[in-house]
C-alpha positions, -999 to +999 in steps of 0.1 A: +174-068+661+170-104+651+135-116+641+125-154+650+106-169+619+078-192+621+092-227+627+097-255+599+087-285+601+096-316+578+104-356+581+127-374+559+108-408+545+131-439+547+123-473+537+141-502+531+154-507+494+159-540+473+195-545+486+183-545+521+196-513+527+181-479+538+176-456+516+155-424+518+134-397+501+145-362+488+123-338+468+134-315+440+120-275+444+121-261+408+114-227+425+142-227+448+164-253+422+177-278+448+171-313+464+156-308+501+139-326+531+099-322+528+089-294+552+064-268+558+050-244+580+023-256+607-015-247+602-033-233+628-038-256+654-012-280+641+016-299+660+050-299+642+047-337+643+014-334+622+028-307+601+055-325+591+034-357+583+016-336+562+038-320+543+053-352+535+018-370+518+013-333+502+047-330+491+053-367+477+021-381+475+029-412+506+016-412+536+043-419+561+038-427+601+064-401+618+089-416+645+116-402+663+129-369+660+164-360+639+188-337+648+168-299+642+184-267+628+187-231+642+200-204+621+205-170+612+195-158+573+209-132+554+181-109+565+194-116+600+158-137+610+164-168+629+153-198+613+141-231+629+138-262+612+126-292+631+128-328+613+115-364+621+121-399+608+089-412+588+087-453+581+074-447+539+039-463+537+017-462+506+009-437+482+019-424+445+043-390+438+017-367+413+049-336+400+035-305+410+040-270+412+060-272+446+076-305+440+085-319+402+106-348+412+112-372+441+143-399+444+148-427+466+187-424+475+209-446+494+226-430+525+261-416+505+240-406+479+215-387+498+244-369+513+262-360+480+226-352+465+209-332+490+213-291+482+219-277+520+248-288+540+223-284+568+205-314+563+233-338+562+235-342+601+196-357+597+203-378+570+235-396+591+210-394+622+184-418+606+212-440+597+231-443+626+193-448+650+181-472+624+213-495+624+211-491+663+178-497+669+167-516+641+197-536+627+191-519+591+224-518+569+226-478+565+241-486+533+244-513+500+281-511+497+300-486+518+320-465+495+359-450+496+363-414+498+386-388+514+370-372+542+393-338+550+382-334+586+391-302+610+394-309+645+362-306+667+359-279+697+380-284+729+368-272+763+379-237+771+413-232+788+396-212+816+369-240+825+396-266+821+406-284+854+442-298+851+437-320+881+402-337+860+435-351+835+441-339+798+415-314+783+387-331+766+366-323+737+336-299+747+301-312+743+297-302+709+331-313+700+320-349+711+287-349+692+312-343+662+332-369+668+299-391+674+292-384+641+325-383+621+324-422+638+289-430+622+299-423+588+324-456+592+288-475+589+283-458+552+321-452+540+347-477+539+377-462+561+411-481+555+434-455+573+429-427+595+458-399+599+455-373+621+477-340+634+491-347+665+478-322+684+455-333+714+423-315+694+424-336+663+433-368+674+406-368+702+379-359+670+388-393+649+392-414+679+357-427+681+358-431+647+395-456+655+382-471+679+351-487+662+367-494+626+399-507+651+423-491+633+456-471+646+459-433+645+485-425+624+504-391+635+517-370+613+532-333+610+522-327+574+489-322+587+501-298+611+510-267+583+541-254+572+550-280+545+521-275+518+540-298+494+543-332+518+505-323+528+496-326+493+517-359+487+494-376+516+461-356+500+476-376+468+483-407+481+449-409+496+431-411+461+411-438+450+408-452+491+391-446+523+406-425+536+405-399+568+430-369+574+423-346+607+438-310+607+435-276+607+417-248+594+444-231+575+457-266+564+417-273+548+419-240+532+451-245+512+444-280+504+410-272+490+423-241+471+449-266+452+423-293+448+403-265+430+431-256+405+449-289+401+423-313+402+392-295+391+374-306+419+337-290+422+326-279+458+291-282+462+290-250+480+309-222+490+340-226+511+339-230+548+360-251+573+340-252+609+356-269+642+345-303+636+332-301+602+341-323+568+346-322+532+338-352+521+360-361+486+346-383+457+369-397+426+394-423+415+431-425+416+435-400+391+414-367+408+394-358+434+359-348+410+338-331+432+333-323+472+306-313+492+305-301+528+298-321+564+284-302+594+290-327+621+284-303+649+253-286+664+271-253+666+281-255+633+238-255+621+238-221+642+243-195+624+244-185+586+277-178+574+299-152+549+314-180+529+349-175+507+355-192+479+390-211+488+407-197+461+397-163+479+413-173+510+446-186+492+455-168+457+474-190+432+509-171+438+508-183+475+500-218+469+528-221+442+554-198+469+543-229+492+546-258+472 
């Protein structure tokens, strides 16, 4: 039987830097060896929106003033408890970081830094959150200079065949399909996207059309990214180095992609493998190699639940990918 865990609570402190951009606060655990989110467990007593304002001044020393509430996490551990994490934005006041037991480090990051820095793929979806209410809301540049990656994206969950109505038109993304796309279409505020090349199938192209429409650019279609031809999927993975870049497929297509980035290119994953509906790898190099990648939850669904991760190279052995190529 599953075991519900006291909730977490935490905020993520964002100011505005010297470039007139956002940028944002992350903590370093030496216990646990990672960049996180501040966040703790409630007193007695306590609201989570005054837990998590004081785990911030305790945690970094400023005291913050908590706003609106980010995007919260619900998920299962390896001891099979469930896990709830709530977060909030908090405007940075004043105060001074003191290294401590809990806490030896703090870092104010830009947005795509933040991202690449921060140790869970968990938190990502609160760090884009902030970014994409404050530019709405506020007018606040979410980042100094929006950098060119490769963002590998699978296509986001459709509505289910049996609660489809043909007569409604085409099927549609599901609800947490179209929070994905929602997000994949923020990050255009934080990366620069030059070209956007999807799978044609009805799944994939609905995921990056958001993200089209609002960068106006085309949809490019093409059948590499369908599977089948590893070898001209590779030649647009290739191609794609060095720009901004988006390509929307599959799950096995991710996989095997991955798997030769891993061997060919030495790239680093952050974390172990995994390819969710809807989900990212985000890619970071020059036109020479893809250096290192780290993973994108862009879905609610995909916070839900802890997961058996593969390494890629696990899911496609070195004879295959050469039998394929």
């Amino acid at each position: 039987m599953n075991r519900a865990k006291p909730p977490t609570y935490g905020a993520l402190p964002w100011r505005i830097g010297t470039k007139g951009a956002l940028e944002v606060l992350l903590i370093h655990r030496p216990a646990h060896g990672d960049w996180s989110i501040p966040k703790g467990k409630a007193d007695p007593g306590e609201t989570g929106r005054e837990c998590a304002e004081r785990e911030v001044r305790e945690e970094t020393g400023l005291r913050c003033r908590v706003g609106a509430e980010l995007p919260s996490i619900r998920y299962e551990d390896a001891k099979r408890r469930i896990k709830t994490i709530r977060y909030w934005a908090a405007a940075a006041g004043t105060g001074r970081f003191t290294p401590n037991d809990e806490v030896d480090a703090v870092s104010w990051l830009s947005l795509p830094a933040a991202l690449r820095t921060v140790s869970e793929p968990r938190d990502r979806p609160a760090i884009i959150a902030l970014g994409s209410r404050l530019q709405s809301e506020l007018g606040v540049r979410p980042a100094p200079k929006r950098e060119k990656m490769l963002l590998l994206v699978r296509g986001a969950e459709m509505t289910k065949r049996d609660g489809w109505d043909p007569a409604a038109g085409g099927r549609q993304l599901a609800p947490t399909g179209e929070q994905a796309a929602g997000s994949l279409a923020s990050l255009g505020a934080m990366f620069a996207v030059e070209r956007i090349v999807s799978a044609p199938s009805i799944r994939c192209v609905a995921t990056v059309a958001e993200l089209a429409r609002r960068e106006s650019l085309e949809v490019e279609l093409s059948e590499h990214l369908t599977g089948g031809n590893l070898a001209a999927t590779l030649d647009l993975v290739a191609r794609a180095r060095g720009t901004g870049t988006v390509l929307c497929t599959h799950e096995d297509v991710m996989a095997d992609v991955l798997a030769h980035l891993i061997q060919h290119d030495r790239t680093v994953l952050t974390k172990r493998f995994r390819v969710r509906k809807g989900s990212a790898w985000v890619l970071t190099g020059d036109r020479t190699r893809y250096r290192s990648a780290y993973y994108l939850p862009l879905s609610p669904a995909d916070l839900s639940t802890a997961v058996d991760l593969n390494s890629a190279a696990e899911l496609r052995s070195p004879a295959d990918l050469r039998a394929a190529v």
